[in-house]
RODO-2510 file (C-alpha; in nm, 4 decimals, decimal comma):
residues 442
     n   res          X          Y          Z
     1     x     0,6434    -3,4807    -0,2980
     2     x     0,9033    -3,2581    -0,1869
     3     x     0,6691    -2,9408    -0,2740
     4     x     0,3998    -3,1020    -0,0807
     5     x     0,5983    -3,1723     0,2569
     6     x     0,7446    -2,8043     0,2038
     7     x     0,3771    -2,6353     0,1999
     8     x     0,2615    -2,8757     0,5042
     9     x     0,5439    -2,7554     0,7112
    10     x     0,4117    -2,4304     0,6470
    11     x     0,0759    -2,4848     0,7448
    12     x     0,1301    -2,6331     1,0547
    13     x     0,3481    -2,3708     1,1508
    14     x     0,0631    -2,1607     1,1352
    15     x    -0,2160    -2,3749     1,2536
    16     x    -0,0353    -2,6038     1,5028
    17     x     0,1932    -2,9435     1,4467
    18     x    -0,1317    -3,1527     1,6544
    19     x    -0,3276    -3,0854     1,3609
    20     x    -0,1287    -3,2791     1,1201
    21     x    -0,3410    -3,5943     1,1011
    22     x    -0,6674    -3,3699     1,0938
    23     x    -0,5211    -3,1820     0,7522
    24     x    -0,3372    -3,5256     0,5876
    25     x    -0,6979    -3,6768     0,6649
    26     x    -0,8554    -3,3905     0,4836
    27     x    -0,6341    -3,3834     0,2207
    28     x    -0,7014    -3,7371     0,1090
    29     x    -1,0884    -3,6999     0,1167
    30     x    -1,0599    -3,4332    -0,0858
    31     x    -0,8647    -3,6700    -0,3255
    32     x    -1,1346    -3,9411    -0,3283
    33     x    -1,4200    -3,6743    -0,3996
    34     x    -1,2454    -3,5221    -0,6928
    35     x    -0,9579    -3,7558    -0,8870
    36     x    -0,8057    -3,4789    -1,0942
    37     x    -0,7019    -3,3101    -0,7862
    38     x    -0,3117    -3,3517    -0,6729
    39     x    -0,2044    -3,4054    -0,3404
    40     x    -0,0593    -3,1019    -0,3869
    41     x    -0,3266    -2,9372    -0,5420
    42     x    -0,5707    -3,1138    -0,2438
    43     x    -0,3429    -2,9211     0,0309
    44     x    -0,3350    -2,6064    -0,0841
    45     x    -0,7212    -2,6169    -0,1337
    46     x    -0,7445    -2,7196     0,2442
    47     x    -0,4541    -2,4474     0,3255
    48     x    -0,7079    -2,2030     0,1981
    49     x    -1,0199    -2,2837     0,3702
    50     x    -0,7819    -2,2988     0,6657
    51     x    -0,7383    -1,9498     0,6090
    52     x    -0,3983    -2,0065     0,6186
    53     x    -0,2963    -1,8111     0,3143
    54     x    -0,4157    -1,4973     0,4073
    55     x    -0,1662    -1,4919     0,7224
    56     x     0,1177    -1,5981     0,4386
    57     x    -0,0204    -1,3129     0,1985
    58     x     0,0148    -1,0412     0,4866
    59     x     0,3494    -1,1831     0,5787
    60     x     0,2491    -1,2625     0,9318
    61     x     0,4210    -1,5407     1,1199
    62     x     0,2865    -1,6295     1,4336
    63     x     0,3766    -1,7831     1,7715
    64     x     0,1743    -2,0507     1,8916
    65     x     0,0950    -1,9639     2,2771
    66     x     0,3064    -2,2784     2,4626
    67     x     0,5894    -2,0713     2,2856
    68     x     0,5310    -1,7585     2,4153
    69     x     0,7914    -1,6648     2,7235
    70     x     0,8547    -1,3079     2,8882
    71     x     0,9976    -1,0293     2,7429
    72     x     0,9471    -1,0498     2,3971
    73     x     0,8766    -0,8118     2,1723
    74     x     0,6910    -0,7216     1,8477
    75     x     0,5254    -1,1032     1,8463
    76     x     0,2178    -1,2115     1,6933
    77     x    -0,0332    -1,4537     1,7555
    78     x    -0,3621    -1,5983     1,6503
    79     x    -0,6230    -1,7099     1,9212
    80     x    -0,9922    -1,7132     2,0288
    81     x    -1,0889    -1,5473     2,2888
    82     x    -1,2197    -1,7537     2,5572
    83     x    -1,2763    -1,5061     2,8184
    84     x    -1,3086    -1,0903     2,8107
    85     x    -1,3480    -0,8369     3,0691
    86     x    -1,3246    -0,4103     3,0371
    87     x    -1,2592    -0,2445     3,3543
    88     x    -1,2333     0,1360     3,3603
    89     x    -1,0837     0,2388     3,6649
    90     x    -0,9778     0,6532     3,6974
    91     x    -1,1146     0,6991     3,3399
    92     x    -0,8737     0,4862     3,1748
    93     x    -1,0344     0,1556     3,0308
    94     x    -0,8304    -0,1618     2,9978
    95     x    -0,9392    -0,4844     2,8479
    96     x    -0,8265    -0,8443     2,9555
    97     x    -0,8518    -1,0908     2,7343
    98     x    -0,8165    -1,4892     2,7691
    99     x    -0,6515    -1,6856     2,4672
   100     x    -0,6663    -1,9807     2,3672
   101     x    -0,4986    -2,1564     2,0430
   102     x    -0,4213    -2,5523     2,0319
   103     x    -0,1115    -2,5564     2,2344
   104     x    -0,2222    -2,3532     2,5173
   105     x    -0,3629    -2,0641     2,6826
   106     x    -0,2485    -1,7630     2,8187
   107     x    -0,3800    -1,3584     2,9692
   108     x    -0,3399    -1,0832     2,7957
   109     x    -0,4319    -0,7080     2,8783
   110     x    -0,4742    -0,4033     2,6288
   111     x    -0,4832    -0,0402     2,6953
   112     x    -0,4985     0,2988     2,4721
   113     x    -0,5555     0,2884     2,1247
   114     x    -0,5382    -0,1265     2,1419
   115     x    -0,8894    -0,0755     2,3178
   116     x    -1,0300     0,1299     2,0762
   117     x    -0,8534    -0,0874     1,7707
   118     x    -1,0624    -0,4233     2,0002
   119     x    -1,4018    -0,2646     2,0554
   120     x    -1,3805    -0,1701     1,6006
   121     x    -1,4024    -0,5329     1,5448
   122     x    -1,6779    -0,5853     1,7866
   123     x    -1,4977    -0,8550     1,9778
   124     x    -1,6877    -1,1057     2,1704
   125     x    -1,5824    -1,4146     2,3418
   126     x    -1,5371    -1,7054     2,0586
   127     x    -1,4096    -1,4397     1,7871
   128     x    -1,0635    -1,5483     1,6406
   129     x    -0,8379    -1,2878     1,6627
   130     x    -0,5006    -1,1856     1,5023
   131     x    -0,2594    -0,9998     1,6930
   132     x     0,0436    -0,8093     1,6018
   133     x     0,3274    -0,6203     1,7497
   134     x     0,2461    -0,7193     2,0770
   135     x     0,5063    -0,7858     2,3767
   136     x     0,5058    -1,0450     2,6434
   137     x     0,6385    -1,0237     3,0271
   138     x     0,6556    -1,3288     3,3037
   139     x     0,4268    -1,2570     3,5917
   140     x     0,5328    -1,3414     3,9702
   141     x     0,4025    -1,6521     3,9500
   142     x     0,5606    -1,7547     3,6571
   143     x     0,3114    -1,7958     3,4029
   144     x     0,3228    -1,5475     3,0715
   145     x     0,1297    -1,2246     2,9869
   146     x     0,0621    -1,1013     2,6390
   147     x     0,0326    -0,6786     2,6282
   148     x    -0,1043    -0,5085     2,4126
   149     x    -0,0029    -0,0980     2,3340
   150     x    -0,0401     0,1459     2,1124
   151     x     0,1702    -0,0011     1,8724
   152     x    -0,0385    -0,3728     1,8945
   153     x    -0,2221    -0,4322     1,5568
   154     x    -0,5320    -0,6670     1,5395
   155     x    -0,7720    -0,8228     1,2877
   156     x    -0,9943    -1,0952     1,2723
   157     x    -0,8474    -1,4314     1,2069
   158     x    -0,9044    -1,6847     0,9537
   159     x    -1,0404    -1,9960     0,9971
   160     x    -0,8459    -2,2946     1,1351
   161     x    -0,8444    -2,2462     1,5527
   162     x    -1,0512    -2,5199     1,7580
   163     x    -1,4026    -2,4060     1,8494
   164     x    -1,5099    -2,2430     2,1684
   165     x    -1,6104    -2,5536     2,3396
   166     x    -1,3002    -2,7456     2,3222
   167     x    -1,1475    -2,4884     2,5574
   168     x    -1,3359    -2,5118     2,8487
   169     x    -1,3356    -2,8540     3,0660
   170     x    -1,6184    -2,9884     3,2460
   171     x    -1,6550    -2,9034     3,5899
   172     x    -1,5766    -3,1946     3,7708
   173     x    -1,1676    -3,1639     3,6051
   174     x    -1,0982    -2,8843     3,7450
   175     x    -1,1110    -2,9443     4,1291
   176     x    -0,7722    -2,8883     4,2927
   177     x    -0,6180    -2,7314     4,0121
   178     x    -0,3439    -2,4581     4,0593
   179     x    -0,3744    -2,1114     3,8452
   180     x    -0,6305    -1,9923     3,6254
   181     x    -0,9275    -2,2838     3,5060
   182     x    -1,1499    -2,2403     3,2056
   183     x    -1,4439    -2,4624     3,2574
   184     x    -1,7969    -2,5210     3,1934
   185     x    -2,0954    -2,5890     3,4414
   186     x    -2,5161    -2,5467     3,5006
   187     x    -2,6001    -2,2426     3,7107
   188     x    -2,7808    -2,4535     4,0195
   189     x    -2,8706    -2,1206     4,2512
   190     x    -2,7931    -1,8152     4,3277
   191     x    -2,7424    -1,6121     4,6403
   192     x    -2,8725    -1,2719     4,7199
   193     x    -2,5857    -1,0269     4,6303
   194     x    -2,4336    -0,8838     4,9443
   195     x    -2,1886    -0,5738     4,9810
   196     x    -1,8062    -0,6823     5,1732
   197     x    -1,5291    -0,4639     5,2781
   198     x    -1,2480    -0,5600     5,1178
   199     x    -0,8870    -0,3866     5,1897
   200     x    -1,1318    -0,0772     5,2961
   201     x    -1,3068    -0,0233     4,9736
   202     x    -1,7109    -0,1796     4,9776
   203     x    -1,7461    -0,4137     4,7070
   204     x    -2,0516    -0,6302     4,5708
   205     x    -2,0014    -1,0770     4,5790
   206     x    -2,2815    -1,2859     4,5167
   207     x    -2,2271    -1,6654     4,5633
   208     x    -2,3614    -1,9365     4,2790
   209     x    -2,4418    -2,3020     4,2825
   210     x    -2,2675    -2,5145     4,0329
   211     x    -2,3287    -2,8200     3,8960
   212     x    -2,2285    -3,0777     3,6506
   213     x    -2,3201    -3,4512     3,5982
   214     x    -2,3797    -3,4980     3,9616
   215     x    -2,0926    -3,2946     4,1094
   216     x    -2,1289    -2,9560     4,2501
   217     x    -1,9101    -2,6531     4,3772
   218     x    -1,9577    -2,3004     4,4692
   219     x    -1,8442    -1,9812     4,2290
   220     x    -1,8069    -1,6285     4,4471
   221     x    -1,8930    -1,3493     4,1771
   222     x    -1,6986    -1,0528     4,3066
   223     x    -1,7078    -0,6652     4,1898
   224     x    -1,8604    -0,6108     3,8342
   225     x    -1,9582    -0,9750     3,7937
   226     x    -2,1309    -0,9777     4,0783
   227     x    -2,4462    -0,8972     3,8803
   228     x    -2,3318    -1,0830     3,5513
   229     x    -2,6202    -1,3467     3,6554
   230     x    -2,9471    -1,3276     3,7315
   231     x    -3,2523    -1,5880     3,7714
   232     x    -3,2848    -1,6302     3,4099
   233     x    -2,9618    -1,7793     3,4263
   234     x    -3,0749    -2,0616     3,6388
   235     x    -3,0452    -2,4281     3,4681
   236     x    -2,8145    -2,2417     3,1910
   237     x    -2,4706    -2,4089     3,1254
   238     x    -2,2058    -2,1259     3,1758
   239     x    -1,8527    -2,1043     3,0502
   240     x    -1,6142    -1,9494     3,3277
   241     x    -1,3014    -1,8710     3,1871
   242     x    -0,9289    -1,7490     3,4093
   243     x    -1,1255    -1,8131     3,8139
   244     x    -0,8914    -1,9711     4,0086
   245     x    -0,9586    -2,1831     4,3551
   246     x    -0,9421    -1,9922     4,6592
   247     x    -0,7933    -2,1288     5,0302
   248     x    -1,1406    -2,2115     5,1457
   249     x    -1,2549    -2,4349     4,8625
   250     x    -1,4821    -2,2398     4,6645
   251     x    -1,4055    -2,0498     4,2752
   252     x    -1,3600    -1,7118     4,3168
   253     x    -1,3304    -1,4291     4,0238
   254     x    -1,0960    -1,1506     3,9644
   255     x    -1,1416    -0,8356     3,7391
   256     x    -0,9508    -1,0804     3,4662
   257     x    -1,2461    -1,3494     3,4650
   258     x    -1,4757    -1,3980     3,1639
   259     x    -1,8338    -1,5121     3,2249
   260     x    -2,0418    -1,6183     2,8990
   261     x    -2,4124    -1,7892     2,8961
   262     x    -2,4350    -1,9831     2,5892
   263     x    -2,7755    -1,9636     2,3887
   264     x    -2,8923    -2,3533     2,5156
   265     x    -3,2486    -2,4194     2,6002
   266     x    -3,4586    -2,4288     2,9474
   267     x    -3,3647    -2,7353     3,1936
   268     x    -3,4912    -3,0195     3,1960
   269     x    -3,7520    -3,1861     3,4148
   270     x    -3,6129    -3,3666     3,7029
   271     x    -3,6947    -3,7016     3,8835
   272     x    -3,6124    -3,7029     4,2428
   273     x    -3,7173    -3,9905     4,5040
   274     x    -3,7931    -3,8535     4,8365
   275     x    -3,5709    -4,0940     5,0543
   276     x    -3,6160    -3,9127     5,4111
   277     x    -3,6347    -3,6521     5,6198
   278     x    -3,3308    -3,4481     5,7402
   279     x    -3,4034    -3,3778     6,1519
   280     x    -3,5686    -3,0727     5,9839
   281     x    -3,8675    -2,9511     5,9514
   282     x    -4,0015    -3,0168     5,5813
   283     x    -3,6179    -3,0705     5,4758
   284     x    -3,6057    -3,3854     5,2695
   285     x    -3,3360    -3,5610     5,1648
   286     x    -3,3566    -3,6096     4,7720
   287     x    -3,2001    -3,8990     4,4946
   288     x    -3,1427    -3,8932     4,1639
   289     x    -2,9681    -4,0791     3,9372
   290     x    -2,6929    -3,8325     3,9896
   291     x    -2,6388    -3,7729     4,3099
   292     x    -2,8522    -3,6215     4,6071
   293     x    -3,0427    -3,3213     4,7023
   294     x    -3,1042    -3,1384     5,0323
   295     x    -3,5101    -3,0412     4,9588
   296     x    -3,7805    -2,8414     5,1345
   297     x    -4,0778    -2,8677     5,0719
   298     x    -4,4508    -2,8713     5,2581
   299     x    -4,6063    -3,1029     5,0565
   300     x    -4,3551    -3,3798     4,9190
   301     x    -4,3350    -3,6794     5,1953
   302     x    -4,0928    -3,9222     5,1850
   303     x    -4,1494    -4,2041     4,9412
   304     x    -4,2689    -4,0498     4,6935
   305     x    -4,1378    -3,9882     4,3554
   306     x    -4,1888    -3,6600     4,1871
   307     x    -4,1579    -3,5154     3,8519
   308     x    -3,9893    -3,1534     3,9275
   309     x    -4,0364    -2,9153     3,6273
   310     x    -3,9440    -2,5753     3,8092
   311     x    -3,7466    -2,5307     4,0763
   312     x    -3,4798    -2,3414     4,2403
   313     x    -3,1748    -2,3144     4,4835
   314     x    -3,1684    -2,1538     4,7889
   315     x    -2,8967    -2,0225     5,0076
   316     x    -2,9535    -2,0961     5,3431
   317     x    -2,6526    -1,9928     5,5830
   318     x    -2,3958    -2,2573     5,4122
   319     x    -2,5951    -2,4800     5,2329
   320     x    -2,7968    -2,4914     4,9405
   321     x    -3,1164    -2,6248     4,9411
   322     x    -3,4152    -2,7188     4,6703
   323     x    -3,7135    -2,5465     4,6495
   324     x    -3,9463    -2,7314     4,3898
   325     x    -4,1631    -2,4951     4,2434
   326     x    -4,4293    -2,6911     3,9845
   327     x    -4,4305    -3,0633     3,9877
   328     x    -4,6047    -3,3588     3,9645
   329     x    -4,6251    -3,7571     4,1467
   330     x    -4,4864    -3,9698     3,8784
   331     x    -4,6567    -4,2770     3,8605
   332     x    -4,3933    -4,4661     3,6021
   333     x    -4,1357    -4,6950     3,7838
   334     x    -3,8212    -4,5381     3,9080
   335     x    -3,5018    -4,7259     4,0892
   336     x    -3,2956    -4,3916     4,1967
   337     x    -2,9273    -4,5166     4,3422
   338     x    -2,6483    -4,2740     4,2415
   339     x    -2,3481    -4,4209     4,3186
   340     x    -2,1700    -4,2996     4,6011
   341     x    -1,7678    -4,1171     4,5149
   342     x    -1,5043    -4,3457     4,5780
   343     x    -1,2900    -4,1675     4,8674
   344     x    -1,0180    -4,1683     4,6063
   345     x    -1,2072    -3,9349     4,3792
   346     x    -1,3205    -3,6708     4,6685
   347     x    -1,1825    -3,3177     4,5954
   348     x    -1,1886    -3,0154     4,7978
   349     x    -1,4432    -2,7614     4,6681
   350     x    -1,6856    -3,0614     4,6499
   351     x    -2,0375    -2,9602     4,7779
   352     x    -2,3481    -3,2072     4,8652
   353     x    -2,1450    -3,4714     4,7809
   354     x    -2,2694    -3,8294     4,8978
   355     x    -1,9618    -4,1056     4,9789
   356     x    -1,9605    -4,4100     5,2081
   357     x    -1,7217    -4,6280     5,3913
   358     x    -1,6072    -4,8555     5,6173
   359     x    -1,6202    -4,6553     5,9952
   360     x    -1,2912    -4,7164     6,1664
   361     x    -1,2822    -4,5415     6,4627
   362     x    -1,4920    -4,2315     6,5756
   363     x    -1,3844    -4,0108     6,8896
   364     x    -1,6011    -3,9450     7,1895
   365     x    -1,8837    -3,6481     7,1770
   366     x    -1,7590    -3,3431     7,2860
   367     x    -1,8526    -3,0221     7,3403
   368     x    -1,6679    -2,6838     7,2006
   369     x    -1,6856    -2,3320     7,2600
   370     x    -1,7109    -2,1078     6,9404
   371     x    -1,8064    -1,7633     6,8561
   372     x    -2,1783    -1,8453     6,8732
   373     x    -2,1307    -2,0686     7,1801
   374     x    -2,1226    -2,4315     7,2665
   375     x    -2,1239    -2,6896     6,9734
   376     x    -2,1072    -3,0676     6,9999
   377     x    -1,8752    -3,2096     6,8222
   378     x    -1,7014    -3,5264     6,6863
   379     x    -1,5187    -3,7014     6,4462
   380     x    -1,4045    -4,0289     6,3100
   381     x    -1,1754    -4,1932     5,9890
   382     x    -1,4189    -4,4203     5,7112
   383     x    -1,2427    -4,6381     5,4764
   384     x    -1,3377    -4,7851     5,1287
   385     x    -1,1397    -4,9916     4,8877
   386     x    -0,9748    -4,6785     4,7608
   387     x    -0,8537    -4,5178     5,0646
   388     x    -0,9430    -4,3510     5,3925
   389     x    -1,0073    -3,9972     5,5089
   390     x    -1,0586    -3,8186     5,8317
   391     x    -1,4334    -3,6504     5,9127
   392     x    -1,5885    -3,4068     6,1488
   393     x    -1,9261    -3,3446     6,2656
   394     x    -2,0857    -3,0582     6,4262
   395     x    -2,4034    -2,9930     6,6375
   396     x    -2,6753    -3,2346     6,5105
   397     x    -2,4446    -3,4296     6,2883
   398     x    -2,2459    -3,5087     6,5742
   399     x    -2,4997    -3,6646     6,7599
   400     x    -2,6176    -3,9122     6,4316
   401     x    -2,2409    -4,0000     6,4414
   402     x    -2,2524    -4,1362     6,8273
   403     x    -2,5152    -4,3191     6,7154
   404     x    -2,3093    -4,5425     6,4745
   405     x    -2,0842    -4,8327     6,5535
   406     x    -1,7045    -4,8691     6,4659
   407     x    -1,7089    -5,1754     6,1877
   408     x    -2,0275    -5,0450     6,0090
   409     x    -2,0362    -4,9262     5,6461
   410     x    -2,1993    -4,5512     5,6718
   411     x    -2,3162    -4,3239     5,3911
   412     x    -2,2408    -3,9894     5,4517
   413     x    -2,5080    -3,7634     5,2346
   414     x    -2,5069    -3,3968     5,1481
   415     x    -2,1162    -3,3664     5,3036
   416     x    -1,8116    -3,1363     5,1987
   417     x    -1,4837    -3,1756     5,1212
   418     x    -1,2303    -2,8684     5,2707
   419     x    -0,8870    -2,8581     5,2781
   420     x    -0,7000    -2,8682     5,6207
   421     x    -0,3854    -2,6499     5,6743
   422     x    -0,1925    -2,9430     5,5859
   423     x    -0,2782    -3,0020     5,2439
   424     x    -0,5011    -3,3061     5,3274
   425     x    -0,8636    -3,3946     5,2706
   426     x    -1,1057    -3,3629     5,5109
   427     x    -1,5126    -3,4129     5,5265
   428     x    -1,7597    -3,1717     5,6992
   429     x    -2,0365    -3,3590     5,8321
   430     x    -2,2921    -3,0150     5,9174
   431     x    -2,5912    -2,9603     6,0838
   432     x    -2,8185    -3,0706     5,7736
   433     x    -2,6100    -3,3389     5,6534
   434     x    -2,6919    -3,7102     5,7226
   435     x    -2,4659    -3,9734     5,8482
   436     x    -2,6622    -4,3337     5,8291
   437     x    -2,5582    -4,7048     5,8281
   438     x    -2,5509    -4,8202     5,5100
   439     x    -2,4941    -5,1796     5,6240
   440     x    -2,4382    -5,3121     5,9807
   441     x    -2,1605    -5,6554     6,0498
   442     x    -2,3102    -5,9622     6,0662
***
């Protein structure tokens, strides 16, 4: 028993102490399919397929990355790469890598003959790697880089690290979250790429349309990701590894963010109900059983329930709106009633989002001066069982909010959530939003 405990020790070390139950668990089906095996004997032919014995045959030892601090030297790891980008700036080409192992995740760069020793295996984001002879260094903000030089070693690495997937959360964890986020999402739209002067050099951005089970953001592509997508992409889940949130509530890239499209099939069909129209012409306001959908269209009326099989997003000023290319009136029943976020669960970065509350108090409409003139303006606090947050309205918006009573329950449709220079939350009711009563007091 003693041998046995000795050999798991070493395998964790190697493949991580959270895996324990997942080996002892795999151990003892391998017992039960063949009797004549050991415990022992079961581990070590686990250990193998592991690929744990090849790292104890080279005499590697490895640091998991939650270990990792700055300023060490000649350490080695094993990770997949979750995100990869090559930037060659002045002729010299660096690589930054994103890895990931079951304790954590960190950045890593590589430069001279460590670029040349990458692009030999053919790396891609998802290959395991082993690294060698690296060294480490704490950024300003704290957080830990791994470098790789000319003396940095690497190979593929066994089997053993979690798959791709279980890196990346969905898109609706990641709101409000400090540093770098690895997530996953469905391309909703693009923008048309524009060219921005930026610290006096010209550089490309193109703005996307997320989404994910009902909740959507905004992504800013900058520099050489800026044409990463295209329209093929559209309806494609994406992985987005090391963006980070920017002050205004959108996810923004850096040279150090990895983009990959994984091989999933075509979206699929959508029902909307057409609830109403938006003070627009042909803009529609849309439901599904996920949430709602700012629509134009010329020949869609409101009432009607539509099959959408192609469609697309377009960027109009701020918003995003829904262009449905082919579909068809569907003729089956269909109750469409997402339900609206809790004021609790309202994040800043949140686009087209759909909430309602209790109105407590509005202010009186106004009229401001901005760069492109006079605006009305108002605003007002709504309240639901999970707490209360403050909301303004501009230009049209402002005028559907005179029209509601203090006391009524409202739904607010097609809102966002931004960030005030206080920290707190705060709703933007705009000029093709919709604030209605949901319910009036008896």
């Amino acid at each position: 028993m003693r041998d046995y405990e000795d050999l798991l020790r070493r395998v964790l070390k190697i493949i991580g102490e959270d895996r324990r139950e997942e080996v002892e668990e795999e151990v003892e089906r391998r017992m039960v399919e063949d009797p004549r095996l050991t415990r022992l004997g079961a581990l070590y032919v686990v250990a193998g397929e592991l690929g744990v014995f090849e790292s104890l045959r080279r005499g590697v030892s490895t640091v998991a990355l939650s270990k990792l601090v700055g300023g060490l030297g000649s350490v080695n790891i094993e990770a997949r790469v979750i995100g990869l980008s090559r930037i060659v700036r002045r002729g010299q080409t660096t690589l930054y890598l994103r890895l990931a192992d079951s304790t954590g995740v960190v950045d890593a760069a590589a430069w001279g003959s460590a670029v040349s020793k990458l692009e030999t295996l053919n790396l891609g984001v998802g290959a395991g790697i082993l690294v060698e002879n690296a060294f480490t260094r704490e950024r300003p903000d704290g957080s830990v880089e791994v470098l790789l030089g000319d003396q940095a070693e690497v190979s593929m690495a066994g089997a053993g690290l979690p798959p791709l997937s279980q890196f990346f959360k969905d898109l609706g964890e990641v709101f409000e979250t400090r540093g770098a986020i690895d997530f996953r999402a469905v391309v909703l739209g693009l923008s048309e790429a524009r060219r921005v002067n930026v610290r006096g050099e010209e550089t490309g951005v193109r703005d996307v349309l997320l989404g994910w089970r009902g909740v959507k953001a905004e992504l800013s592509l900058w520099r050489e990701l800026a044409d990463v997508l295209d329209e093929s992409s559209v309806g494609r889940e994406i992985y987005v590894a090391g963006a980070k949130w920017s002050p205004a509530g959108r996810i923004t890239t850096s040279s150090r963010t990895g983009i990959l499209l994984p091989d999933h099939g075509p979206a699929e069909p959508r029902l909307i109900k057409v609830e109403r129209d938006l003070h627009q012409p042909n803009l529609l306001l849309g439901i599904t059983g996920e949430g709602v959908e700012r629509i134009y269209s010329e020949n869609i009326r409101p009432g009607e329930v539509v099959l959408v099989k192609g469609f697309k997003y377009v960027h109009t000023g701020r918003s995003w709106v829904l262009v449905p290319g082919r579909f068809e009136p569907w003729r089956g029943e269909y109750e469409a009633r997402p339900k609206p976020l809790s004021i609790r669960d309202l994040r800043v970065g949140m686009v087209d989002v759909y909430t309602e509350g209790e109105l407590l108090s509005k202010s009186p409409l106004t009229r401001l001066s901005t760069r492109r003139g006079e605006i009305e303006f108002s605003s007002c606090w709504i309240r639901d069982e999970t707490g209360s947050i403050f909301c303004k309205a501009w230009g049209g918006a402002a005028s559907m909010l005179a029209g509601l009573e203090e006391g009524w329950r409202v739904a607010l449709y097609l809102v966002r959530v931004l960030g005030n220079p206080w920290g707190e939350r705060e709703i933007h009711i705009g000029e093709d939003s919709l604030a209605a009563p949901s319910s009036e007091p008896n």
